[in-house]
N, C-alpha and C positions, 0 to 999 in steps of 0.2 A: 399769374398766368395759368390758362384752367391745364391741364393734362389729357391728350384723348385716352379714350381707354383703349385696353389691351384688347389686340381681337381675339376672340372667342368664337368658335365654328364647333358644331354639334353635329355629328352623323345618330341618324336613331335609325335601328334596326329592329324591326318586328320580330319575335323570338317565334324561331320555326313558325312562320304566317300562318301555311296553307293547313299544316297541320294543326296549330291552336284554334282555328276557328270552326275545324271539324270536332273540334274536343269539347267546344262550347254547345256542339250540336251533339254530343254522344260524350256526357262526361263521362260515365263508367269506364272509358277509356284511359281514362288518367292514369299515368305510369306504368302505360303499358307500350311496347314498342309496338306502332301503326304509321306503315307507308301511303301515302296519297298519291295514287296515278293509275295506269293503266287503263284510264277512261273515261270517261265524263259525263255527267247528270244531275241536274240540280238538288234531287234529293235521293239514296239508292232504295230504288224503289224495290230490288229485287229482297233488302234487307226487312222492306212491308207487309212483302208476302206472307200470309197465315199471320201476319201480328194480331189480324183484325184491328181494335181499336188502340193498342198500344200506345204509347207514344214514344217519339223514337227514342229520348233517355232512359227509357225501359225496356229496350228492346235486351235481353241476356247476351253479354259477350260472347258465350257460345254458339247463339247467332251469328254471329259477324264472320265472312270468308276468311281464311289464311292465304299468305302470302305464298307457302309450300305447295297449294290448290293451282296456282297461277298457270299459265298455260299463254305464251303471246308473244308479240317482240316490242310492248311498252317499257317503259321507263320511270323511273322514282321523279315522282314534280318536286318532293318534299319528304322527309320524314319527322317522327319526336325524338327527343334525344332517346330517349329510352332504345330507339331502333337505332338511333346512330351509335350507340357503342356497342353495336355488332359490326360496323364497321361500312353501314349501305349512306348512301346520300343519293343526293340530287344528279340526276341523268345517268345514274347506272342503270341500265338492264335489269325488269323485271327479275326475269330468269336468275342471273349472280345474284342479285341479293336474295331470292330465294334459297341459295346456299348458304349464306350468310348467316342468315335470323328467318328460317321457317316457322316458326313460331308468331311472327310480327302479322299485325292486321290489316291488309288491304280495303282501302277505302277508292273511291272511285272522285277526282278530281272535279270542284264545281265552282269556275270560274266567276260564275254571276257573283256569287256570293261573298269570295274574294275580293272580288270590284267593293262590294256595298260597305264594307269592313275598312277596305281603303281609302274610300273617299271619310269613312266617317272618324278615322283617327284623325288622317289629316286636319279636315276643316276643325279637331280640336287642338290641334296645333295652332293652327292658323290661329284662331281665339287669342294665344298669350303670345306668340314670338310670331309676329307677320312679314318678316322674311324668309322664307324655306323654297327651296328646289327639290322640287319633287326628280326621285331617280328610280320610279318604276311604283309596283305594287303594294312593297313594303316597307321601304326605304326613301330618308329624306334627308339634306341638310339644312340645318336650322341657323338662323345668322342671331345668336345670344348679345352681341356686341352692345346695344344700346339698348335691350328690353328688361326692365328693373327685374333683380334678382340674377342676373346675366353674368356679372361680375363676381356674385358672392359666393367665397369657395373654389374659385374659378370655373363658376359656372355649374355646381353641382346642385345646388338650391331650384337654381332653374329647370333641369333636368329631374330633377324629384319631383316637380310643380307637371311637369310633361307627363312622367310617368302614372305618376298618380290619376291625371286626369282621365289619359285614355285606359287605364284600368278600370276606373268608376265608370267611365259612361261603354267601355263596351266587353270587359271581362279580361283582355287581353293584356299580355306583357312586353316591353321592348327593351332591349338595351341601350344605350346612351356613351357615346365618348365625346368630351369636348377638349379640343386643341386649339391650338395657333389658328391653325387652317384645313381643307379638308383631307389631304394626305393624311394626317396623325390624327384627325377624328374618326376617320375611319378604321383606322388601323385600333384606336383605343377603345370605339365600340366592341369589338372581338373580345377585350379584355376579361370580363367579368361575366360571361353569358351566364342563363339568362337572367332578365329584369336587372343586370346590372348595370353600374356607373362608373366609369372611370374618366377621369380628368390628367389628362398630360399638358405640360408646360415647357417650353424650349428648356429648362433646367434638366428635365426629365429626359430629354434625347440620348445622353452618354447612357445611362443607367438602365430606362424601361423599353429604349426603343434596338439600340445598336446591339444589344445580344439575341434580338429574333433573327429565325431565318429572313432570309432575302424573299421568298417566296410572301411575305406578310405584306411587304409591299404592294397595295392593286396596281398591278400593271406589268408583274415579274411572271410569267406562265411556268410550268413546269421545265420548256427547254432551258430557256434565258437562264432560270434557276443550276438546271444541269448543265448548263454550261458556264456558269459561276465557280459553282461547284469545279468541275476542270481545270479552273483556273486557282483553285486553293482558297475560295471566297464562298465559305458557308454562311457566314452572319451580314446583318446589316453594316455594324459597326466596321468587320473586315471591306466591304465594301467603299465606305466613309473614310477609307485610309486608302483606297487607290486614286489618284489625279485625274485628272480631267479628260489629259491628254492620254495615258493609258485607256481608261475607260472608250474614248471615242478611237482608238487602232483596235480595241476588240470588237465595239459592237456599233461603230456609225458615230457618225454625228450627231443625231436627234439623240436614238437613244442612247448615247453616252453621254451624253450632257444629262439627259433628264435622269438619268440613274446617279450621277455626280449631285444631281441636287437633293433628288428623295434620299438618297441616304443622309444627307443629312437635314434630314425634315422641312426643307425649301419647297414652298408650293403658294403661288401668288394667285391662282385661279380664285376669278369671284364667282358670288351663287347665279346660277341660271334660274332668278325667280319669275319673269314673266314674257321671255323672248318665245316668240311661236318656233314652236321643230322644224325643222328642214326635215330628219326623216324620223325613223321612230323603226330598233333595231333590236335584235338580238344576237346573241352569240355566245360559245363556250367553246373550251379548249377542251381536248380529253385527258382522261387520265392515261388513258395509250394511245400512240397513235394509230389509227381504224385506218383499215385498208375497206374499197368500196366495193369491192368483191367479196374477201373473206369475211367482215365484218357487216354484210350487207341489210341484215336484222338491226342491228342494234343504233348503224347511223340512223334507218331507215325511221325508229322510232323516236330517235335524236331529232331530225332535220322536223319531224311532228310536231313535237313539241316546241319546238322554236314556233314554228307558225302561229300556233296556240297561243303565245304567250306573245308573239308581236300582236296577233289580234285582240288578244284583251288589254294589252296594253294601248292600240287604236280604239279601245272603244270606250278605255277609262279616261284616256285623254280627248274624247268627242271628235275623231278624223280619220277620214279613210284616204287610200292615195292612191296612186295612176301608176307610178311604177315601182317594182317589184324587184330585188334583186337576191345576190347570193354574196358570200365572202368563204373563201375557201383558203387554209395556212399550210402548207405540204411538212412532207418531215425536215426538210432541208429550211425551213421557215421563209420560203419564197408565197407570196400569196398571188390571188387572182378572183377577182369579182367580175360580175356580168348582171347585167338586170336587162329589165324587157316592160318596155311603157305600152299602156292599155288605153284607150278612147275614153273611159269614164271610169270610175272610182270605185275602187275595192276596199275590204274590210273584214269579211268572212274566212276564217284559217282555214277551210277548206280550197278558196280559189285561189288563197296566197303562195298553200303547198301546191297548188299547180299550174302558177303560173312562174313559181321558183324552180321547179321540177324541171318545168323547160328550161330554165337558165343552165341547171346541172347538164342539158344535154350538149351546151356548147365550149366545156372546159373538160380538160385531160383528168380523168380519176386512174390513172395505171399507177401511181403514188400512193403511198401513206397521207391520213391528212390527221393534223393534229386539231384544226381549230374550223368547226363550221360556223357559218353565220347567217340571219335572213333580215334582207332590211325592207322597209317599205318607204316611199319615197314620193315627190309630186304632192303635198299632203293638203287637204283643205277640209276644214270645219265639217262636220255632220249636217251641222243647222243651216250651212250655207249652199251646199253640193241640191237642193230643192230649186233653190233660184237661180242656179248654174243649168240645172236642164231647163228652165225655163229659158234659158237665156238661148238655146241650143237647139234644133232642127231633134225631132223626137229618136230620127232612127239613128243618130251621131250617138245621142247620149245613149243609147240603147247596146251601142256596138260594146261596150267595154262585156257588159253582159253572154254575148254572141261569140267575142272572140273567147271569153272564158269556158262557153260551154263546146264550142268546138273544140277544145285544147282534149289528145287522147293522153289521159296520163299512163305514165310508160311505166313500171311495177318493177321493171328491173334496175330503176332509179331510185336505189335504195327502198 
């Protein structure tokens, strides 16, 4: 009687994305700490000026702006590790990480190129392991379960065969975890940054999994954490020794149960390899929670960003959508969404920031908020939204346009 095999689930994670593919373009950079954000331009042309015919690998690191020069209320898209162990990351404040690591080199964020990088690791996935879900720009799960080599090692064969490949064809590194499932792949790609491989197996839960914090968990945010914490529950494992029914008198039904199961590595979701999106979103939590007054700079460069990165993710995934929302989490962790539907099809992070911008005007900001979000929603093909206005009275499809240029964005909205 044959035996099915073990499943096997692979999270690969691109090693600092945004940053390695500008390092590919300016290696003299290498091991040096350089932030990517505060702007955007396909190639920085301001770093061309007087180069004459240079080319930009040549251009002298003394060239290059510092991050201490900055002047703005942007945000880090990205940084290299070399920056991050000053202590800056992702969605802080130009400005604070400026205090941080002045020293660090400010690059200017170029989304096309990002895209082109993304799709072309991909499709080298796609080549040896033709189940994967895609989960944004950089990020994939890989289904190893039945693609030769899948099994051997438990799955570390395979993940070297990945590695290597998109190294060869496009310079770049990833990390790799493969597990049960996608909870502990994920959690095991973390293990060994970067160009690492870690492989965990249900045997490994007491030993590799149950002595991190709770926070390693995707889906634990800083309060949930803090309020683990309160409750004398710093580790996973502590976690994995509270019941079921304990856990749902603290924190719900839903998420008590789900937190009764992630801690102990239970996670039955399968890959979302070819189901079309309902909407196509972002979102972050902060590392404090922003008042919309006091902190009015820094969401204001946050909720930016978000758009930015929902619109390049609508245009890496071929769709633009009709309607537009918001997701707002207070300190008290009550939430509230609102969105606002348009006559025709959006795509551009400019119109998304404001036709989001309106949504903010119809939800309470006199709170803290710990978690913004921006979604985009109504969603249909690129290639298809041509034969929809055809289908459609010219000044109909026209309005979505009309209602976006009418909209006066309000400045005091972050």
């Amino acid at each position: 009687m044959s035996v099915s095999p073990l499943r096997r689930i692979a999270h690969l994670d691109m090693d600092a994305f945004y940053a390695s593919v500008e390092l590919l373009r300016y290696p003299q950079l290498k091991g040096l700490p350089v932030v990517i954000g505060g702007g955007r331009r396909p190639v920085d042309e301001a770093l061309l000026l007087g180069q004459e015919a240079r080319a930009l690998h040549k251009i002298p690191v003394s060239e290059f702006p510092l991050l201490r020069d900055y002047t703005g209320r942007g945000v880090i898209t990205t940084a290299t590790y070399a920056a991050r162990q000053f202590g800056v990351g992702s969605a802080m404040g130009l400005m604070k990480a400026a205090k941080l690591c002045p020293q660090a080199i400010l690059l200017p964020v170029d989304f096309a190129e990002y895209r082109r990088y993304s799709k072309a690791f991909k499709a080298i996935i796609l080549e040896i392991a033709p189940l994967m879900e895609d989960r944004g720009v950089d990020e994939v799960y890989i289904d190893f379960t039945d693609v030769p080599g899948g099994q051997r090692e438990g799955g570390r064969v395979l993940a070297r065969l990945i590695q290597k490949s998109i190294f060869q064809h496009t310079g770049l590194t990833c990390s790799v975890g493969v597990a049960p499932n996608k909870l502990l792949a994920k959690m095991a790609s973390e293990f060994n940054k970067p160009n690492g491989i870690a492989i965990v197996t249900e045997a490994d839960l007491e030993t590799r999994i149950w002595p991190l914090a709770c926070r390693k968990i995707n889906g634990i945010g800083p309060k949930s954490d803090a309020r683990l914490q309160s409750l004398g529950i710093a580790t996973i494992g502590e976690l994995a020794s509270k019941d079921v029914d304990w856990l749902i008198d603290h924190f719900g039904q839903k998420t008590g149960a789900w937190m009764f199961e992630a801690a102990r590595g239970i996670d039955h979701r399968v890959l979302e390899t070819s189901s079309e999106p309902v909407s196509i979103s972002r979102e972050t939590t902060f590392e404090r929670d922003l008042h919309a007054v006091r902190d009015k700079a820094e969401l204001g460069a946050i909720f930016t960003q978000l758009c930015e990165q929902v619109a390049a993710d609508l245009a890496h995934k071929g769709y633009a959508g009709k309607t537009i929302g918001i997701k707002l989490r207070y300190d008290n962790f009550k939430g509230v969404t609102r969105d606002q539907t348009v006559d025709g099809y959006v795509a551009d992070a400019k119109a998304i920031r404001q036709i989001a911008g309106q949504c903010l005007k119809r939800v309470p900001l006199d709170q803290r908020l710990r978690l913004l979000g921006v979604r985009v929603a109504s969603l249909m093909k690129l290639d298809e939204i041509e034969i929809y206005k055809q289908k459609v009275p010219v000044p109909l499809a026209n309005k979505a346009q009309e209602a976006i240029n009418s909209i006066v964005f309000n400045p005091e909205l972050f």
